[in-house]
N, C-alpha and C positions, 0 to 999 in steps of 0.2 A: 613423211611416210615412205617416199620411193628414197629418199635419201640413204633412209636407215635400210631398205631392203637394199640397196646396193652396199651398204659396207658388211651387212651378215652374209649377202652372195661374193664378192672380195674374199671376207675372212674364209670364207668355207672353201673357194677356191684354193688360197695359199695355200691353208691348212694340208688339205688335199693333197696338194704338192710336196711338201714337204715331207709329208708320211712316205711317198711311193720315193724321193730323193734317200731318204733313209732305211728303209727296207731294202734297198739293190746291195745285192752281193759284189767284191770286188771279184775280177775276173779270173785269178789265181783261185778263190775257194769255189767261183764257177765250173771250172776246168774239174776241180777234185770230187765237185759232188754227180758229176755229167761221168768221170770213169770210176768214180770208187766202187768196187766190189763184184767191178766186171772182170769176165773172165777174161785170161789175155792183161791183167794187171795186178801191179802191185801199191798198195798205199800203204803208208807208215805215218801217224801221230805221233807224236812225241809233246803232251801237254805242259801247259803252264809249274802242275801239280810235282810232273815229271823232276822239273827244273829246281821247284822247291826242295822237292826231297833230294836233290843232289847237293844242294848247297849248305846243308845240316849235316854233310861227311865231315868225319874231322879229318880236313886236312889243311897244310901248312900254305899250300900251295895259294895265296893272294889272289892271281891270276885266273885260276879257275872259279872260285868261290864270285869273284867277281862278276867271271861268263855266266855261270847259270844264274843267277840272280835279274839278271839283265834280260834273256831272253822268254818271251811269251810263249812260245811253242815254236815245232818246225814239223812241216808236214812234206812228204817226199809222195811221189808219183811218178812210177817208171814202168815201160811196157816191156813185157816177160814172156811175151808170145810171138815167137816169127813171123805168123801168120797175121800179125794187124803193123809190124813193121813199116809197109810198103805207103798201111793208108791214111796213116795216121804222126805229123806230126807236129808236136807242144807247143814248139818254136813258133812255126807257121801260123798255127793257131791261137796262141794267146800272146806275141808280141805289138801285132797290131792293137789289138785291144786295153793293152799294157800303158801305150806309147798316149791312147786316149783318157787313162784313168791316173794319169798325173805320175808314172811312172818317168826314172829318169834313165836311159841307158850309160850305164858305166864301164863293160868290159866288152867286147865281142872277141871269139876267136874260134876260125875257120880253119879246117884243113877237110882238104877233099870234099865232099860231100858232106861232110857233118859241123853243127857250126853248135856254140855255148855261149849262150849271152847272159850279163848279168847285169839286170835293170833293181834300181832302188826307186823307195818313195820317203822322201822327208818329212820329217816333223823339225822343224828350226833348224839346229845344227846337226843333229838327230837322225839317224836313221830309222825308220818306222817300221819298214819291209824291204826284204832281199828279196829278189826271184832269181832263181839261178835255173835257165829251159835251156833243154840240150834240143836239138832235132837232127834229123839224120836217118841214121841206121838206129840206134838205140834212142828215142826220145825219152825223158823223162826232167821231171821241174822238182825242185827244192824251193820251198818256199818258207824263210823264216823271219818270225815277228820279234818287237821288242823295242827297248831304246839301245842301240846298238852303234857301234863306229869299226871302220872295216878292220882295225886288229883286234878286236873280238870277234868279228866273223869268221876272219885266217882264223887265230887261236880254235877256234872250234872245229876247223878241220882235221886237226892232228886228234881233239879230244874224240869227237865224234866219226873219226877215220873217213871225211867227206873230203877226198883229195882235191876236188877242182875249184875248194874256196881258198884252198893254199895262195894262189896268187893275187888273190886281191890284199895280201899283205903288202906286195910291191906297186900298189894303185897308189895315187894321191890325186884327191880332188879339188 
C-alpha cells in the first residue's frame, strides 16, 4: 500500500513538473509580451499565415519562394520614444537570459556605445531561432522563427529591407 502511494506521489510529482517545464515562455516572446502595446514602442508580427500567402505569388524567382516557405514568423520590437532610451536596454536585458535558454552567440559587433548581437538556437543542423538585439541608443530585437540556414536569413534582408542581417551572409559556422 505505502509502495503504490509513493509511485502515484512520484507520478504526480513529475507530471507536475513537466507541465510548469512546458508552459515557460522563451525569453524573446517574454521580452515582447512585457513591451508590447506600450507606449514608447513599437511591435510588428509578421505570421506564419503571412509567409504562406507570400509564397503562392507567382513568381519565377526559386530563392524567394524557397525563404517564405521556410520561415514561421518574425516578430520585431524597437523603442520609438527618447524618453525610455536612456532606461531601457534589450541587449542587456534578454542576452543573459538568452545565453541560459540554450541560445548560441554568433555575431557581435560594437561601435561606441551601441553593440548588435546575434544569437541562434538549433534544431540538428537547423536553425530554429535568430535573435538579432540591438542595445545602445536605439534598442530594438528581431526575432525570427523557422527551419532556416544563415543565407536565407541574409536573403531576407534585402526582401524584407532588414539591413543588419545582410552580414551574416559572410558568417560561417
Amino acid at each position: 500500500m505505502k509502495s503504490d502511494m509513493k509511485r502515484i506521489l512520484i507520478f504526480i510529482i513529475i507530471a507536475a513538473w513537466s507541465l510548469t517545464a512546458l508552459g515557460q515562455k522563451s525569453p524573446v516572446e517574454d521580452l515582447f509580451d512585457r513591451y508590447n502595446g506600450r507606449d514608447g514602442f513599437t511591435s510588428v508580427y509578421i505570421s506564419s499565415k503571412m509567409f504562406s500567402l507570400l509564397s503562392r505569388i507567382d513568381s519565377d524567382d526559386e530563392e524567394f519562394r524557397n525563404l517564405v516557405t521556410r520561415i514561421k514568423g518574425i516578430r520585431i520590437l524597437s523603442i520609438d520614444s527618447a524618453s525610455n532610451t536612456g532606461r531601457i536596454n534589450f541587449a542587456g536585458e534578454l542576452v543573459p537570459k538568452l545565453n541560459r535558454s540554450g541560445f548560441e552567440e554568433l555575431m557581435t559587433v560594437k561601435e561606441q556605445h551601441d553593440e548588435v548581437r546575434f544569437m541562434i538556437r538549433e534544431a540538428g543542423d537547423r536553425i530554429a531561432e535568430l535573435v538579432m538585439v540591438t542595445g545602445g541608443a536605439g534598442s530594438s530585437v528581431v526575432w525570427i522563427t523557422g527551419d532556416l540556414d544563415l543565407r536565407t536569413i541574409a536573403s531576407l534582408s534585402g526582401t524584407m529591407g532588414i539591413e543588419e542581417l545582410e552580414e551574416l551572409e559572410n558568417v560561417e559556422k
